[in-house]
N, C-alpha and C positions, 0 to 999 in steps of 0.2 A: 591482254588487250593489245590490238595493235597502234602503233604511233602512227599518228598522221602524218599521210602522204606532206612531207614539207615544201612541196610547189605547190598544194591546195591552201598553203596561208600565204607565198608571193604572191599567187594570183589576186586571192582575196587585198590583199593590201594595195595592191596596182586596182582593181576594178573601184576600194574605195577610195582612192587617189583621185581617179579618173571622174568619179561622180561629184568628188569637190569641184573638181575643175571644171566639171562643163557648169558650173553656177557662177564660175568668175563672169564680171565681166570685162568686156576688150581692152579697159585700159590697163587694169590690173597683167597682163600677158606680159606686160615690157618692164612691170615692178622688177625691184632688186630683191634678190634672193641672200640668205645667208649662205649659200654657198661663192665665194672670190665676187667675181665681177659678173657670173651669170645670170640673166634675168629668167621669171619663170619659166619663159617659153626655151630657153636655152637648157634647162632643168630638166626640162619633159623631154625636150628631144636627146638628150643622154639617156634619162630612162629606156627610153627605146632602145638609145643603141646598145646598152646595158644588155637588154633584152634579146637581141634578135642577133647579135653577134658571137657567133661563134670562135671556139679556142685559138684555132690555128689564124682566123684574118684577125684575130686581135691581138696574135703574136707580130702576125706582118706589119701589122700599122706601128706596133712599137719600135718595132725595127726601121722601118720606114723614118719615123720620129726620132732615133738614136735615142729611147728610153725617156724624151720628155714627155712625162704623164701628163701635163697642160694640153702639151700639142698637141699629144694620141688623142684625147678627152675631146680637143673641140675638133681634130677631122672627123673622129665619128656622128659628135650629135652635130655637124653641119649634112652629113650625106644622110640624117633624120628628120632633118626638121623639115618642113612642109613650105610651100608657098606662103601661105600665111598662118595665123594658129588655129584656124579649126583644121588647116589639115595638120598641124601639128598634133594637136587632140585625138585626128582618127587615126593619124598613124600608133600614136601610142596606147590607144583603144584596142586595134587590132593586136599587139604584143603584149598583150592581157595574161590572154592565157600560155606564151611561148615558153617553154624549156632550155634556158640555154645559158651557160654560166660558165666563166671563163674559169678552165681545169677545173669544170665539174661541183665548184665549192658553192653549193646551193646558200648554205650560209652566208657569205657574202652578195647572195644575188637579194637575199632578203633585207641586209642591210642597208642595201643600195636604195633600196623602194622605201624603209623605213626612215632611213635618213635623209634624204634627197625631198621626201615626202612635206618635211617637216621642215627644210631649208625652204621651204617654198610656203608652207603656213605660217608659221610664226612670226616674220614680217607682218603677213600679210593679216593675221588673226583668224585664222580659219578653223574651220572645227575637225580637225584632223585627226583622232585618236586613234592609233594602233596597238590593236589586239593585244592583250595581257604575254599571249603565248607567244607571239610573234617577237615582242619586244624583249621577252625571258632568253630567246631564242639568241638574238642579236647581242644582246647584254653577254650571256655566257660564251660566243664566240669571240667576241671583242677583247673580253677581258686575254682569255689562252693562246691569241692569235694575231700578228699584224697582218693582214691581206687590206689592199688598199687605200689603207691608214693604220699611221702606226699606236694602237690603242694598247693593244698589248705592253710596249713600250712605255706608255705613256703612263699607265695606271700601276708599272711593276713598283709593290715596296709603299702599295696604298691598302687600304680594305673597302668594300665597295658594301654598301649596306645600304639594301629599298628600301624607302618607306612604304610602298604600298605593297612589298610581297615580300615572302621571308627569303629573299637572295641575299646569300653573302658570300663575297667573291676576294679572294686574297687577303692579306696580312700586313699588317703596319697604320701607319696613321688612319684613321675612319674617314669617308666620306659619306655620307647619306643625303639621299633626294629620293622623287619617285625613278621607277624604273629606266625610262626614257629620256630622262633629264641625263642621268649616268650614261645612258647611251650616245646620246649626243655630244655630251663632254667627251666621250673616247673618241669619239668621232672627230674629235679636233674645233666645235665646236665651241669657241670660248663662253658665248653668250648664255651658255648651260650653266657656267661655273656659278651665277649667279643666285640660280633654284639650289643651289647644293649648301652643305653647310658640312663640319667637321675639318680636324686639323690637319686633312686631307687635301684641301682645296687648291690651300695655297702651295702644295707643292705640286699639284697639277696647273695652276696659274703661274708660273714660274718655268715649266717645262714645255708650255703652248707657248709661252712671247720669247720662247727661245727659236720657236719654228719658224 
């Protein structure tokens, strides 16, 4: 059996983003996100640039930057974001379905839309569920890999154990939650540590208020 084309579940996960969002309304646009100091509308217009920027101008901008990931992060979602947010909206509507992932690592283009997705509902309460498959996806690259944040890092010398799917990922003290929850905690997400439970935790809460 063949595996699924893996940008037919980015896209999926960007188109059900998309569809939350065109049910906000206008005040909610300027809400705080759990990601830093960016509000929603700051969120999505990363998402785009996420999306529509290619390898090499996303080398330049770093360079550009002298490697500050803050500063890269908001020249991009500034030359994204829209006049106001519904074009903020159609811009990121239109990079629905784009291909494009800095050196290639689809996997982190999917984390980006899964996590970012979720920086932006859980404040807010939104009904945001992503994909079983999408999130297994994310979960197993997070654990073997730091790209973009360092989770790898973060969870080495832990064991990660779903509650809702038979995932177990590395060795040493347990942590369990559902899938996503664990995602987010690698993600750097402290607010996750709270869904989790095992003598795992605290040594992920310990290694976050160190960052």
């Amino acid at each position: 059996m063949t595996s699924p084309d893996p940008w037919h579940r980015i896209h999926a996960e960007r188109l059900h983003l998309a569809e939350v969002l065109r049910t906000l309304p206008a005040t909610s646009w300027g809400a705080s996100t759990l990601c830093d100091a960016w509000s929603v509308r700051d969120v999505v217009a990363h998402l785009t640039a996420a999306a529509c920027t290619p390898t090499l101008p996303w080398l330049t901008n770093m360079l550009a930057t002298r490697f500050d990931t803050d500063l890269h992060n908001q020249r991009l979602l500034l030359r994204h974001r829209g006049m106001d947010d519904a074009e903020t909206l159609d811009r990121f509507e239109s990079a629905v379905t784009a291909r494009r992932a800095p050196f290639g690592v689809v996997e982190g283009a999917l984390g980006e839309v899964l996590v970012h997705g979720q920086d932006i509902a859980i404040p807010l309460g939104l009904p945001l569920s992503p994909s079983r498959e999408a999130t297994r996806t994310v979960a197993e690259f997070y654990a073997r890999k730091d790209f973009a944040v360092e989770s790898h890092t973060l969870v080495r010398g832990v064991r990660l154990e779903a509650s809702d799917d038979d995932l177990r990922l590395g060795d040493g003290p347990p942590v369990r939650g559902t899938m996503l929850s664990l995602v987010m905690a690698m993600a750097g997400r402290s607010v996750a540590l709270d869904d989790l439970e095992g003598e795992g935790v605290d040594v992920l809460r310990r290694r976050l208020a160190r960052r």
